[in-house]
N, C-alpha and C positions, 0 to 999 in steps of 0.2 A: 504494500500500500504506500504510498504517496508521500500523504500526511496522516504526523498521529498527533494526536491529543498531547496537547503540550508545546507543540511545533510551532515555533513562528511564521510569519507568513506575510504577503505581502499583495495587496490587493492591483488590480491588472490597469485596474480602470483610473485609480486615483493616485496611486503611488502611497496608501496608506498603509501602515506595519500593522499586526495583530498577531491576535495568538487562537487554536484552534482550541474550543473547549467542549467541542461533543462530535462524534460521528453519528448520521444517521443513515448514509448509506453511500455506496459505492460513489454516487455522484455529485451527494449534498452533505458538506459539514456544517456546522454550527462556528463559527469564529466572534471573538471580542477585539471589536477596533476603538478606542478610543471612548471606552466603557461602555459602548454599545455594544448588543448580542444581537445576530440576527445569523438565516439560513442564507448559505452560499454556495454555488457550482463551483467544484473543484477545478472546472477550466476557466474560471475568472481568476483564479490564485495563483500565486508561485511563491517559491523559497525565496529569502530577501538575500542570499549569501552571494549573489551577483551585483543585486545595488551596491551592499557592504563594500564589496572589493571595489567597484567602481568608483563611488564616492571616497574609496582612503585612497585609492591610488591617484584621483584628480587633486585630493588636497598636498599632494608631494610636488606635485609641478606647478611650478611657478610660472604664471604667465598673465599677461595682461589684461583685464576681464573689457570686454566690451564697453563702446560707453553706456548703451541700453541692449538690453534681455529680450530677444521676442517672450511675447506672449501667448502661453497655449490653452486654447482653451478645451477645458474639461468637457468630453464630452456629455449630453445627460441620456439618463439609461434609458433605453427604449421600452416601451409598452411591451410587456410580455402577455398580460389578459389581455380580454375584452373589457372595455371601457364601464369602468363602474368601480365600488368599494366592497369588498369584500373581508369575510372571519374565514382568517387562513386555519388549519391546525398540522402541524406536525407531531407525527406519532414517532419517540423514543422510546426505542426496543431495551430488552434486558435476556439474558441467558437461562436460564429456570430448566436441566434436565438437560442437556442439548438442545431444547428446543426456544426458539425469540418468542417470548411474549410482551406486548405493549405494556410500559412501568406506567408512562407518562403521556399527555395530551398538549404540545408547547402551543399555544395559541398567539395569533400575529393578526393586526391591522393591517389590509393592506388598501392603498389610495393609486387607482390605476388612469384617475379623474387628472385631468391638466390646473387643478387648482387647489390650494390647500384647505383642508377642515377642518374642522372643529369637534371633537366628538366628548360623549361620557358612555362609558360603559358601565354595567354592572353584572357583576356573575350572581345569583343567585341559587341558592338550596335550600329547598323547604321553603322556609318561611324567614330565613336570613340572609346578608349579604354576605358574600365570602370575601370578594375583590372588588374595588371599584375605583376607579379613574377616568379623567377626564382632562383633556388638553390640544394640542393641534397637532395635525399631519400634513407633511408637507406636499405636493403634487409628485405622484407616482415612486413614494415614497412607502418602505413598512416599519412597524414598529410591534417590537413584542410586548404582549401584555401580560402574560402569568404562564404559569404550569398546570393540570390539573392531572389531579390521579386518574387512572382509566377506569381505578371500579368504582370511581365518582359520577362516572357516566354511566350511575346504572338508574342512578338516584332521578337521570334525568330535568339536568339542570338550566336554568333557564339564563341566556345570553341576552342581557335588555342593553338597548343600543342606541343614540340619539347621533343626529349627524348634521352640520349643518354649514354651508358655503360660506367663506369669511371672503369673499369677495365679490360676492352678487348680492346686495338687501334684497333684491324680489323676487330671490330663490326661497321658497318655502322649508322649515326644519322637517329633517326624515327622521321617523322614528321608529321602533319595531322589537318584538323578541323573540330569538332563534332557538328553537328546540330538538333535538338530536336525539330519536327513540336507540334504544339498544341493538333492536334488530339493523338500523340502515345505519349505523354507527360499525356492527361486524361487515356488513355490506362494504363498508369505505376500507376497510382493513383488508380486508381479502381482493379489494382491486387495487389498492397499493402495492400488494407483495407480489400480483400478479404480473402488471404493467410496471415495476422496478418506480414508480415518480414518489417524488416524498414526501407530497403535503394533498391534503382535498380541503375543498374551500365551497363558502356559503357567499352565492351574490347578495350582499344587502341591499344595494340600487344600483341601478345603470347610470341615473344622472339625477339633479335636484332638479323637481319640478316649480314653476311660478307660485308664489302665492296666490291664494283668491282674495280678487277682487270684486269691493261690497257692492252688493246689490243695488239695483236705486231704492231710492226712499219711497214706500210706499204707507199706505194706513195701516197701524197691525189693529190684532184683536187681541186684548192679554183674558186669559183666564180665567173666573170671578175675583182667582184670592192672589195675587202678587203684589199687591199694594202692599206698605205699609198702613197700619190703623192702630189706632188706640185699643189694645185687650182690657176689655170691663168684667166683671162677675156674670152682668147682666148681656153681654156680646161678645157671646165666647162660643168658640168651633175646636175639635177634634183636633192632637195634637198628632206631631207626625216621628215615626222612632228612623222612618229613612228619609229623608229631604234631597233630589233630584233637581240640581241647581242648571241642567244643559237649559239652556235656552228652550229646545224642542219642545220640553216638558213644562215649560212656562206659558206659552205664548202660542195662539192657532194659527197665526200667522205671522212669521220675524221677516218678512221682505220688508226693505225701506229703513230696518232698522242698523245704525252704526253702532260701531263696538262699542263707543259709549255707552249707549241706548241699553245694548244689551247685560252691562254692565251693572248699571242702575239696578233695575230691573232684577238680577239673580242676587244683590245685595242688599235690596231693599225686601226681598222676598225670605230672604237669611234672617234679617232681623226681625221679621213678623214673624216667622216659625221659633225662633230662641223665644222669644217674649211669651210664643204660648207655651210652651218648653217647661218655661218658667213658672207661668200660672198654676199650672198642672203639676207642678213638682216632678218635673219627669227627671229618671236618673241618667238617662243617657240617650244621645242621637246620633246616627251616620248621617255626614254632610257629602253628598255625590258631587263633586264639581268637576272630574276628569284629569287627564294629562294637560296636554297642549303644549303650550308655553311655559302653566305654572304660573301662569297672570291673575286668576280666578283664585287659584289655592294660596297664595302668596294674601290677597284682599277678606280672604276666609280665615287664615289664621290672625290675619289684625284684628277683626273683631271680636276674635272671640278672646283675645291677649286682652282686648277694656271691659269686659264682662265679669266683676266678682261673682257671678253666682259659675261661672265655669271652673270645674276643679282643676282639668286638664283635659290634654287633647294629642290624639297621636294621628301621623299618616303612615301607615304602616301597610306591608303588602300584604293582601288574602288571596284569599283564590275566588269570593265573588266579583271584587272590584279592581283587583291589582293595587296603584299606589295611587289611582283616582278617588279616592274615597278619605275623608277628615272622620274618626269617632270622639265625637263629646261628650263630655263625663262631668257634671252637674253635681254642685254641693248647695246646702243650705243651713 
């Protein structure tokens, strides 16, 4: 073999040193450049023991340096996918009997987009976070984000994922969560070892799509009870233990309406449901306000931070709502 683990090494493309710190197969190591990891073709690489000698042999000779250096420029790496972002995984083997079983599941960002992103990730198990980060990716660039055990993937864990163009505003946020059954998980393993390639990968988009643009302004019709009102002894309605702040569930018709509008409206509807909440002595309620942006759940946790009769308040993941859902927990 070539290169072993430990081997310095020297990249084809950029002229950068490193050191090789995992094999995963005949044609792909794992190398650290410059405190980065990432997977690389062993015919992008070579041993640095020829620069070495070149560069001490030019520093013995003495000789005039130019009065300017051309400039070279670095080529940039070409599109190896199809045009989109993708969860790469690389599977590291282990020895157990003679025979390779998969230890490890290396997981990578990759951005095959002509523009950089923005992303948060989060690994999820059960009902906790195990990993989660969030930061930029540069155009047609990858970055490794964790390890995961293989019998973790039995657990069937969830990859939630936000992505979003730092160069377009009226590209709309993509967001999404990837899940990987057991069965097409042995499926990817047994077509790696077949076809010798060293990673399978999940397209998460092709491209960012536009945002929508709002409607025109038309008449709506809201509901009987979105208003806010005075709650009396004597004008009082049935309280509610789950509150459905989407717009859809407000209003028969939201055409004409600006975000604004619609704003108002799922916040002024907040505080006529806590207030009867309140009357009722109720011990507890689910607030539905969604993902999105996190604009709506941000304006939902303010009000209820001015409210002494609220004990506390968690956004925590379920399996009826995911992490679209506020539960309020009411003292007196």
């Amino acid at each position: 073999m070539k290169f072993s683990i430990g081997d310095k090494i020297l990249l084809k493309r950029t002229g950068e040193e490193g050191v090789v710190t995992a094999y995963i197969n005949n044609e792909m190591l794992e190398v650290e450049v410059a405190g980065v990891t990432f997977p690389i073709h062993t015919a992008d690489i070579d041993h640095p023991y020829l620069k070495w000698f070149t560069d001490k042999t030019a520093k013995k000779k003495k000789s005039s340096l130019p009065e300017q250096l051309p400039i070279e420029k670095i080529p940039e790496r070409k599109q190896r996918m199809a045009k989109g972002i993708y969860l790469s995984f690389v599977p590291v083997f282990k020895t157990v009997d003679m025979e390779e079983l998969v230890d490890v599941l290396k997981v990578y960002l990759l951005n095959e987009l002509p523009v950089a992103v923005k992303f948060i990730y989060d690994l999820r198990i059960g009902s906790s976070s195990t990993f989660k980060h969030e930061g930029m990716l540069h155009s047609f660039g990858n970055l490794y984000l964790h390890s995961i055990n293989y019998a973790d993937m039995n657990d069937q864990p969830r990859f939630h994922w936000q992505l979003t163009d730092t160069i377009n505003d009226n590209m709309g946020t993509a967001e999404g969560i990837l899940r990987i059954k057991p069965a097409k998980l042995f499926e990817h393993i047994n077509n790696l070892l077949k076809t010798g390639t060293p990673t399978f990968s999940y397209l998460l988009i092709d491209d960012f799509s536009p945002k929508k643009k709002p409607e025109p302004k038309e008449k709506y019709e809201p509901i009987s009870t979105p208003v806010l009102k005075t709650i009396t002894t004597r004008n009082i309605e049935p309280p509610k233990y789950e509150l459905d702040l989407h717009i859809e569930a407000l209003v028969n018709n939201k055409k004409g309406l600006t975000n604004a509008d619609i704003v108002k409206i799922q916040l002024d509807t907040l505080r006529h449901y806590l207030q009867l909440a309140i009357v009722h002595r109720q011990d507890r309620m689910v607030v539905i306000h969604g993902l999105g942006k996190g604009k709506l759940k941000e304006e939902v946790h303010a009000i209820l931070k001015q409210m002494p009769e609220v004990n506390r308040f968690k956004n925590e993941w379920s399996a009826r709502y995911g992490f679209g859902a506020t539960e309020v927990l009411f003292r007196y």
